[in-house]
N, C-alpha and C positions, 0 to 999 in steps of 0.2 A: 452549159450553154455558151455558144461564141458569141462575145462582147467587145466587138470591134474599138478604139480607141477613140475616142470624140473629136477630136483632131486629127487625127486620119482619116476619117471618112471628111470631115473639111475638105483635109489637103488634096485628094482624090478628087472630090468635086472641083476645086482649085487646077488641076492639071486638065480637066475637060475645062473647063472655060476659058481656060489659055490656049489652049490647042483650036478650040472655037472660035473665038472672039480675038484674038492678041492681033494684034498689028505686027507684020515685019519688017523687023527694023535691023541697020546696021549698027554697029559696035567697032570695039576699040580693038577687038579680036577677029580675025578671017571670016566668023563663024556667025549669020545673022541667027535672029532668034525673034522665035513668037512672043509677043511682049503686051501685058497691059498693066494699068498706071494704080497702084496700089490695090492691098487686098490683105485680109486681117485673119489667123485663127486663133480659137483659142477653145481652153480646154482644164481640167485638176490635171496634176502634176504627178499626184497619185490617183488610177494606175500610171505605170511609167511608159510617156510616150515614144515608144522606139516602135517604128513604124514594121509590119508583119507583111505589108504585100511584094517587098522585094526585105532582103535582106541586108540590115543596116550594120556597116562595122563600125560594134559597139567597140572595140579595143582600142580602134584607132580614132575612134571620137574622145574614149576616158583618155587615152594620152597625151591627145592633143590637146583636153582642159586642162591637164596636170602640167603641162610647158607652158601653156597661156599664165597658170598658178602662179608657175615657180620663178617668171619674168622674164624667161630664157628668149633670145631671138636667134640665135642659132638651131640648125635643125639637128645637131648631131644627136639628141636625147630620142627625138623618132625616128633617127636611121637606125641606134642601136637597137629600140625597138619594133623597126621594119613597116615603119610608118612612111609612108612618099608623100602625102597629100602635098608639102609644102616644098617637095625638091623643084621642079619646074621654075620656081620664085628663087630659089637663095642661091647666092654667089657658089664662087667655088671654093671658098672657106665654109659655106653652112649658114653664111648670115644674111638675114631678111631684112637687117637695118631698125628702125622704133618699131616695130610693127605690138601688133596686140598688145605681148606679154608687159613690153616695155610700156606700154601707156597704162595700162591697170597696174601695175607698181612703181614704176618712176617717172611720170609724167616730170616732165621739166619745165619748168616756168622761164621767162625771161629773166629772173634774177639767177639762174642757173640752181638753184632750188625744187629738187625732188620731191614728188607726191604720190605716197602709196595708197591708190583710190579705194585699192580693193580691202584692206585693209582696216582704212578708217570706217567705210563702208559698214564693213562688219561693226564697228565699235560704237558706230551711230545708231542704229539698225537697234542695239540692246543699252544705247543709253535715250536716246530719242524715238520711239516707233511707229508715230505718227509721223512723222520728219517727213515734207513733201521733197526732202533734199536726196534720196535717196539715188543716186544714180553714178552708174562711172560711163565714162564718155572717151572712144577712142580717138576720136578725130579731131587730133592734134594739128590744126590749122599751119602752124610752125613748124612742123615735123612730117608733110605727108611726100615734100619731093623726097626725102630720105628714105622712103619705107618703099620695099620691093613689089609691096600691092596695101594702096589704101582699104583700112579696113570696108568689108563689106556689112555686116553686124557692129553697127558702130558706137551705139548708146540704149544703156536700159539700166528700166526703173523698178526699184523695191518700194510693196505697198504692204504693211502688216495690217489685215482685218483685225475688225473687235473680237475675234474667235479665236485669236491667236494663231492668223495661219498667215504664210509670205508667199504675198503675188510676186509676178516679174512678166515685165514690158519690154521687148528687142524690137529695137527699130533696125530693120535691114536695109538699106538704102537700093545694095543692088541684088538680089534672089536669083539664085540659079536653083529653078524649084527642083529638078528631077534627082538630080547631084548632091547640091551644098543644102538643102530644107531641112531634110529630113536629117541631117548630121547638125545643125543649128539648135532643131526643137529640140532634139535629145541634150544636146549639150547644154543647154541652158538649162533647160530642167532637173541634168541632172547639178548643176552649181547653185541652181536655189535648192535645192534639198538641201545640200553640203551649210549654204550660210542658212538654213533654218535650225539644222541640228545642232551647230555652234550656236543659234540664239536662242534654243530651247521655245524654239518655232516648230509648226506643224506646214507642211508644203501645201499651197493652198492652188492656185490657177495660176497657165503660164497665156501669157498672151503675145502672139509674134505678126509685128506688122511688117511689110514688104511694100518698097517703093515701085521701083521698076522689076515687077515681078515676070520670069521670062523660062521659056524652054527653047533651050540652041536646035535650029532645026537636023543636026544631025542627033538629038534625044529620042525626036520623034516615034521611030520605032519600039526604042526604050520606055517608053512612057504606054505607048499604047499596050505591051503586054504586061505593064506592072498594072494597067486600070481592066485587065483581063482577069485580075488576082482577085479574089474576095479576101478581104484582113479578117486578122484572127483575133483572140483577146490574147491582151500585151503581156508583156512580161512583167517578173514582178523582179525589183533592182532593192536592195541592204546595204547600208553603208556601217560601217563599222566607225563609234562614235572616235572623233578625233576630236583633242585643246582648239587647237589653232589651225587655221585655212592652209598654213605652210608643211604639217606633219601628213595629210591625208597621201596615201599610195597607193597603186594600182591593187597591192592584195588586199584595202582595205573593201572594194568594192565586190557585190556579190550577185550575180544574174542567174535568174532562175525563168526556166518555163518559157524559154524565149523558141516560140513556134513561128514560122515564117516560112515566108515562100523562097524559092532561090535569086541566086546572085543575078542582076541585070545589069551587064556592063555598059557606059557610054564615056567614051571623049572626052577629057577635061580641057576645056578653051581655055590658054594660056594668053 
């Protein structure tokens, strides 16, 4: 029986109501866009949400959480693996300046003192698990005229139920739903898995809220024939158990059963 994903039909319903209702509004990009002012999905974690009514690259979401992992801000790691999302943005050396990687592992304090968020996080997570402290936070107030593009996914929180399972909360400030959503919910999903299995946690609900939630009016088209699609039931994703947040690699991940519709290209607004 097809068991569409609970959060995708959300999201689905989420792209008519913007296409509906949204205001247009200018931006910091050529490109105006249908917009309206926050909007919440959410959903378990298992099955795994990767969206089936267009087709999501899941290669280039894992590699792009594994450079986020690894602290890296240069893009050379996803040109070798033929990743672009982030060329538009970096110099002609490769570098994006603090962005993500750098603030999840070495935020820098005014005493010029480094903090690996991601890290302690984790260490918190299995010494404290009720801790309402659980959270890493990109936006480095100090640090945003330096970065090639202030984070858009800027802070989220870990909640371990009494069932022993780990929620996780993404606050998105700016959502590009048609594009950047559905490469969001998978990635996050799939890194609370990753810090569940290091905490001898069970993956529990992911929850993604969006500020100014928006579709550029040249998606338009794009959106209308991915809400043409009926979704499928997801795929099912294996992680191959790793020590430490720093050892996991692309072969350790395993995707199965991933049915979807085809590719719907659109425009990325730089």
């Amino acid at each position: 029986m097809n068991q569409p994903h609970t959060i995708e039909l959300q999201y689905l319903k989420l792209l008519k109501q913007v296409l509906q209702t949204g205001e247009l509004r200018d931006n910091r990009t050529n490109t105006q866009t249908y917009s309206v002012f926050s909007a919440e999905l959410r959903g378990p974690i298992d099955p795994f949400p990767l969206f089936t009514s267009k087709k999501v690259a899941f290669n280039a979401m894992l590699h792009e959480l594994l450079w986020f992992i690894s602290g890296e801000t240069n893009i050379q790691y996803l040109k070798d693996h033929k990743v672009k999302i982030w060329d538009a943005w970096a110099d002609e050396d490769g570098n994006l300046g603090p962005v993500y990687g750098q603030q999840w592992r070495r935020w820098e304090d005014k005493d010029g003192n480094t903090h690996d968020q991601l890290g302690t996080l984790i260490q918190n997570i299995k010494q404290d698990p009720y801790s309402r402290r659980h959270i890493i936070n990109a936006w480095n107030v100090g640090e945003l005229n330096k970065m090639a593009l202030p984070p858009c996914h800027l802070l989220f929180q870990f909640y371990v139920t009494n069932e022993n399972k780990l929620n996780c909360k993404l606050f998105q400030r700016s959502a590009d739903l048609f594009l950047g959503v559905p490469f969001n919910i998978a990635s996050y999903s799939l890194l609370t898995m990753m810090i569940a299995q290091l905490c001898d946690l069970e993956p529990g609900e992911f929850v993604w809220t969006g500020t100014d939630v928006h579709i550029y009016k040249d998606h338009v088209n794009a959106v209308t024939q991915q809400l043409s699609h009926t979704p499928i039931t997801p795929p099912k994703l294996s992680i191959e158990p790793q020590s430490s947040i720093d050892t996991y690699r692309f072969e350790h991940f395993k995707l199965d059963d991933y049915q979807h519709h085809g590719i719907i290209k659109a425009p990325v607004a730089v």
